[in-house]
C-alpha positions in Angstrom: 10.4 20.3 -37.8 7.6 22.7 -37.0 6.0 25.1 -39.6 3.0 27.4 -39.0 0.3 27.0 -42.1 -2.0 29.8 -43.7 -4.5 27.6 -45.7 -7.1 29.2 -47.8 -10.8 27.3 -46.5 -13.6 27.6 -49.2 -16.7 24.8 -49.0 -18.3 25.9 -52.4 -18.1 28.3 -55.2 -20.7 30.4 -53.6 -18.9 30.6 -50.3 -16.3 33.6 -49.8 -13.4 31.7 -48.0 -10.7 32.9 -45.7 -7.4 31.5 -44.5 -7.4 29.5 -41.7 -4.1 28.9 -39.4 -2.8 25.6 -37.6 0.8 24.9 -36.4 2.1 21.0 -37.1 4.8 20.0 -34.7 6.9 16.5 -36.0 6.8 17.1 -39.7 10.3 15.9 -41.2 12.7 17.3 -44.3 12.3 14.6 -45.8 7.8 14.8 -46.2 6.5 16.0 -49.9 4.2 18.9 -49.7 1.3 16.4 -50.0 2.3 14.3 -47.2 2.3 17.6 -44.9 -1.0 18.2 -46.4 -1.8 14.9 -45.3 -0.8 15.6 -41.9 -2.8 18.7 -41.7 -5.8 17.0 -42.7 -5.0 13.6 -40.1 -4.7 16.6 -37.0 -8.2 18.0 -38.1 -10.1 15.0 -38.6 -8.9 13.8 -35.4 -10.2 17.2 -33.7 -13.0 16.3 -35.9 -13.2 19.3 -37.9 -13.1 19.1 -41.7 -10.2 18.1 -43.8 -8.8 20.3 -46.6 -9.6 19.5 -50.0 -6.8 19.4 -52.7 -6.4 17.6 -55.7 -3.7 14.7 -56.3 -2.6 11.9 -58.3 0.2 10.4 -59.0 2.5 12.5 -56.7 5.2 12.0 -59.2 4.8 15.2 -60.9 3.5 14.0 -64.6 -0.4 14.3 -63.5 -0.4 17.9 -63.0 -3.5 17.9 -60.7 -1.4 19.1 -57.4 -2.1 22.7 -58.4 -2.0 25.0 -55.8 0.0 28.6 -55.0 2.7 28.1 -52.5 4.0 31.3 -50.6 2.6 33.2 -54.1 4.7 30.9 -56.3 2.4 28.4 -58.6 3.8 24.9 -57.1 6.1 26.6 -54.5 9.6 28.1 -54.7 11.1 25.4 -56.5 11.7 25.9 -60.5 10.8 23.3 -62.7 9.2 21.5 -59.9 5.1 20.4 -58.8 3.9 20.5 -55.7 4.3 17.2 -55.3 7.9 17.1 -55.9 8.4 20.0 -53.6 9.6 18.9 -50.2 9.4 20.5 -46.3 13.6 21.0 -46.6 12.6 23.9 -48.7 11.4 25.4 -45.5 12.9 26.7 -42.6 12.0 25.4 -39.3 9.3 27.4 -38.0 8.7 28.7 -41.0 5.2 30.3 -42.1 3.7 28.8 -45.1 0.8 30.2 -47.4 -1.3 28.0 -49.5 -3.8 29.0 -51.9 -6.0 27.9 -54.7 -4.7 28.6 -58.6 -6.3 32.2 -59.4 -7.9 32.7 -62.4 -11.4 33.2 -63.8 -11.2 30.0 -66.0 -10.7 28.5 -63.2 -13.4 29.0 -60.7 -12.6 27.5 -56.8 -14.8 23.9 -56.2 -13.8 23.8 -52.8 -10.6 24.8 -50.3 -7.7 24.4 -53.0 -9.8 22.5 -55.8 -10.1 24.4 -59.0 -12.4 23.0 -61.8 -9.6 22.9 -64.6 -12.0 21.6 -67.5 -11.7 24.4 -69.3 -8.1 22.7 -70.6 -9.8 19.8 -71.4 -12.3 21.6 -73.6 -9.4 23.6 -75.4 -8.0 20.1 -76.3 -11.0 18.8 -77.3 -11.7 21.7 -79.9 -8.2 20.2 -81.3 -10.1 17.3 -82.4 -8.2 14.6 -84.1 -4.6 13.7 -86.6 -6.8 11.9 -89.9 -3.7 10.1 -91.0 -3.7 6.6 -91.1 -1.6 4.9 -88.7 -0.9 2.4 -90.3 0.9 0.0 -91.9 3.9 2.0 -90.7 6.5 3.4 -92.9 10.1 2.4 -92.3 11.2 5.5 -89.8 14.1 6.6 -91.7 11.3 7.0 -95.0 10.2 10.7 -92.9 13.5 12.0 -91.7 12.6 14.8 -89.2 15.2 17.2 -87.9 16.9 16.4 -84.9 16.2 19.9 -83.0 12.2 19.6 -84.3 12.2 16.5 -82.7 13.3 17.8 -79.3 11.2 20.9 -79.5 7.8 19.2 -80.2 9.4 16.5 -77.2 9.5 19.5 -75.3 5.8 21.2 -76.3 4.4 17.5 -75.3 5.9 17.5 -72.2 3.0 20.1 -70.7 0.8 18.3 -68.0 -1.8 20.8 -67.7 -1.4 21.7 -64.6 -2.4 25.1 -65.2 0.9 26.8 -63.5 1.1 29.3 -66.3 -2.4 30.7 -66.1 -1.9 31.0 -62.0 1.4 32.6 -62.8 0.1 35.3 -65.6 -1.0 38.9 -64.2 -4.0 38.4 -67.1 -4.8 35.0 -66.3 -3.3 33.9 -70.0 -3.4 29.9 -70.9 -1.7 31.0 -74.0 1.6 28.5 -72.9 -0.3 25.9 -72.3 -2.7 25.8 -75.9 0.7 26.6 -77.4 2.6 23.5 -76.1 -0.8 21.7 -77.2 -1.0 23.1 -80.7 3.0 23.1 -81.1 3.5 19.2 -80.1 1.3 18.1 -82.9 1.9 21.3 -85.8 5.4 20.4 -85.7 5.7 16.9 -87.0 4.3 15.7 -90.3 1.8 13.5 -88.6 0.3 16.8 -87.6 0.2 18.6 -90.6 -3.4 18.1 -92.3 -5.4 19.1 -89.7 -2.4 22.0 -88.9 -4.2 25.3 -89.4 -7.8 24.2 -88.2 -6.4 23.0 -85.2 -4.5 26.0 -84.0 -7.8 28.2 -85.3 -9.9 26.0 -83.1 -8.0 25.7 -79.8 -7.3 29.6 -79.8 -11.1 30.1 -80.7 -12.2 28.0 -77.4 -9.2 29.2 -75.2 -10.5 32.9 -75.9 -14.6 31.4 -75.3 -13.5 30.0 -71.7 -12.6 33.5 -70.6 -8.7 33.1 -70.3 -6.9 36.7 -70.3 -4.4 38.0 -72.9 -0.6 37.4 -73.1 1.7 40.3 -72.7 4.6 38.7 -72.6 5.1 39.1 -69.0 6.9 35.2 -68.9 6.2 34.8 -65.2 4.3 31.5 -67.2 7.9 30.6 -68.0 9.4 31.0 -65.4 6.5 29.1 -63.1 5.9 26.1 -65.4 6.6 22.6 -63.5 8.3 21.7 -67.0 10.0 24.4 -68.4 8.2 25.0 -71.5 9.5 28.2 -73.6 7.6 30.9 -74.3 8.9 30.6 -77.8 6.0 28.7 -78.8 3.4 31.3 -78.0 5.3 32.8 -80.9 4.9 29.9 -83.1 1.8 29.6 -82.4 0.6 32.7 -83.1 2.7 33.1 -86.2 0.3 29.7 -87.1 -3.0 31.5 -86.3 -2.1 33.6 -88.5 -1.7 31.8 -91.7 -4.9 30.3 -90.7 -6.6 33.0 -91.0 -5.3 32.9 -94.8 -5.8 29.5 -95.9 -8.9 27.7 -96.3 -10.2 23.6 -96.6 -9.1 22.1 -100.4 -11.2 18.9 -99.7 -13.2 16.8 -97.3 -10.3 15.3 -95.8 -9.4 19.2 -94.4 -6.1 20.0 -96.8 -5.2 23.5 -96.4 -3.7 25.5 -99.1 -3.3 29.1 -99.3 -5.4 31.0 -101.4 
């Protein structure tokens, strides 16, 4: 298999960047993304030029750091699927292929296809933390929860950050993601005293890092590795809401409405 590569070169945040082209003869259908990556970067250190730079991990598509746009898709042309997970069969033979970093202000270049991301792990940190005692634990069956909560706030917690959606959105929005982190925990009744400061807080820093607005364009959707519904924007803006209505009762952070 032979493919013709467009790969987006940047050595700092200062620098411009371009694309620069190579052609890889021998690749198989069978080789991840990362593995012709891999390649790539064996052919130029052996011409002793300098390898590409791209984040990775597990390569099993649960770390979400293989973030990179694929042919103008956010992980490639697969739904539901990382970069990692994407394979060289989802190519023609001889083939051109276009690789960039995730664009987005939040989420200025480090270097070739490396973003610095931190900006999601400053959202969850606003979060802060669930107060309730974990233990001794209650029989199970003592907090029933409905069956399709369950699943949703499954679903919310399945998010791996990869940052897909923002790539994706026209505006640059992480509102999916700080949804699926504020949904995952405001849903179950672990998550409930610290509900309405939570959701206040993580929308307060998303907005400080300089992520754009949602306008419901759900090309986040449609681009997320994980499938994660655009419904809980909505819920969790229905939740900022009320939090802009209730205030603390005590020291341990009770909300009630006023």
């Amino acid at each position: 298999m032979r493919i013709k590569i467009h790969v987006w070169r940047q050595k700092s945040a200062d620098d411009k960047g371009h694309m620069e082209s190579h052609q890889l003869d021998g690749l198989t259908p069978d080789m991840s993304f990362l593995e012709m990556l891999d390649t790539l970067n064996e052919k130029l250190t052996a011409e002793g030029t300098e390898p590409v730079a791209f984040d990775h991990d597990c390569r099993e598509g649960v770390c979400g750091s293989c973030s990179m746009v694929v042919n103008g898709e956010a992980h490639g042309p697969r739904s539901e699927t990382t970069t990692c997970q994407l394979y060289m069969r989802s190519f023609d033979d001889g083939a051109e292929v276009f690789v960039e970093p995730f664009r987005a202000a939040a989420f200025p270049v480090v270097r070739d296809l490396v973003v610095d991301r931190s900006a999601f792990d400053r959202i969850i940190q606003a979060g802060g933390f669930i107060s309730n005692h974990s233990g001794p634990k209650p029989e199970p069956n003592s907090i029933p929860i409905e069956p399709m909560v369950q699943e949703a706030a499954l679903d919310a917690a399945s998010c791996i950050g990869c940052g897909a959606c923002v790539a994706a959105c026209p505006n640059g929005s992480a509102m999916l993601f700080t949804s699926a982190k504020v949904s995952h925990l405001g849903m179950l009744p672990q998550g409930q005293t610290e509900r309405f400061e939570r959701v206040e807080s993580m929308v307060n820093q998303m907005e400080a890092e300089g992520f754009g607005s949602c306008r419901n364009y759900a090309e986040c959707e449609a681009q997320c590795p994980k499938g994660i519904s655009i419904a809980f924007i909505g819920r969790m803006n229905a939740d900022y809401l009320k939090s802009q209505l209730v205030k603390p009762d005590d020291t341990r952070g009770k909300m009630h409405a006023q």
